[in-house]
C-alpha positions in Angstrom: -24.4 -13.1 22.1 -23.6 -16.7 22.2 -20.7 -16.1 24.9 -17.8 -16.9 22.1 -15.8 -14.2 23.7 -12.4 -16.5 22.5 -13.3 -17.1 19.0 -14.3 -13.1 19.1 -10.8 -12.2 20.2 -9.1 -14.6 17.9 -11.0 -12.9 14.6 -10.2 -9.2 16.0 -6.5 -9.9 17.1 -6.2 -11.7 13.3 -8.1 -8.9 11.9 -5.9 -6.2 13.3 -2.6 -8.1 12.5 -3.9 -8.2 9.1 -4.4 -4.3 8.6 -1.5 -3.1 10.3 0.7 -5.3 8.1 -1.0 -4.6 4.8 -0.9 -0.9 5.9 3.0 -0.8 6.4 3.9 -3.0 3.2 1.6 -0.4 1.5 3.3 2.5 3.1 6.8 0.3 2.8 6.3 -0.5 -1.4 4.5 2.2 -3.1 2.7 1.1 -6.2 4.9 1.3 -9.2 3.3 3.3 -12.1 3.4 0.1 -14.2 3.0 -3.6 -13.8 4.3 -6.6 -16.2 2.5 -9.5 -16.9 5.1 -12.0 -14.9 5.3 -9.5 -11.9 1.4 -9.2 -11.9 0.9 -13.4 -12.3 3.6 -13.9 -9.3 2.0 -11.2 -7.0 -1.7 -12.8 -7.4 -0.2 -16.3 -6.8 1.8 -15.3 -3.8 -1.3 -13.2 -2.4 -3.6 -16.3 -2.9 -0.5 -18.6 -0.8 -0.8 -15.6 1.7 -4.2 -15.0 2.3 -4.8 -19.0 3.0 -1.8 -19.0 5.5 -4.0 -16.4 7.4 -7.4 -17.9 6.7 -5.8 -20.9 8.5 -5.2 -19.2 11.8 -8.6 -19.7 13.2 -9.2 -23.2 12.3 -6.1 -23.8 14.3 -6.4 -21.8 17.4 -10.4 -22.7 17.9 -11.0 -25.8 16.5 -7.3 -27.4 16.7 -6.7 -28.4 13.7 -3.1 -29.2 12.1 -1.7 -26.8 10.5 -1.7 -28.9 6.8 -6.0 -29.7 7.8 -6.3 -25.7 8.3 -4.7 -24.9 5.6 -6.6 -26.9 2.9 -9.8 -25.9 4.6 -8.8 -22.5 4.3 -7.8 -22.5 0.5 -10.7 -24.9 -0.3 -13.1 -21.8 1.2 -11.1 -19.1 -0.7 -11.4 -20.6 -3.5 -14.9 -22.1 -3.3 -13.9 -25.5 -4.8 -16.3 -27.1 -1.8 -13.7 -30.0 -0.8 -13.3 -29.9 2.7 -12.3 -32.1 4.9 
């Protein structure tokens, strides 16, 4: 609509990296039957680390930012804290 054809292609090539490797980790690791504590603590910190690495993509590739600026801006947005920079 607004001729943001790069930015468009950036979100769907992110997008589709995103499915095909939660699809073969999925298909890689099937879900145990039962989940500690620890093991369910360390997968929701690592996921959180994870899912701002790839929140951080865009703000890189469209709006050069470094890598560090992204980041933050990306975990401040996950997690709604509203700091940004």
């Amino acid at each position: 609509m607004y001729g943001e054809y790069y930015e468009a292609k950036i979100f769907s090539i992110l997008s589709l990296i995103t499915v095909v490797i939660s699809y073969s980790l999925s298909r890689y690791f099937p879900s145990p039957s039962y989940i500690t504590l620890s093991e369910a603590l360390l997968i929701s910190s690592i996921s959180w680390l994870i899912i701002a690495l790839i929140g951080a993509i865009p703000y890189v590739y469209i709006i050069n930012m470094s890598w560090i600026d992204a980041y933050f801006e990306s975990m401040s947005g996950f997690t709604t804290t509203g700091m940004t920079l």
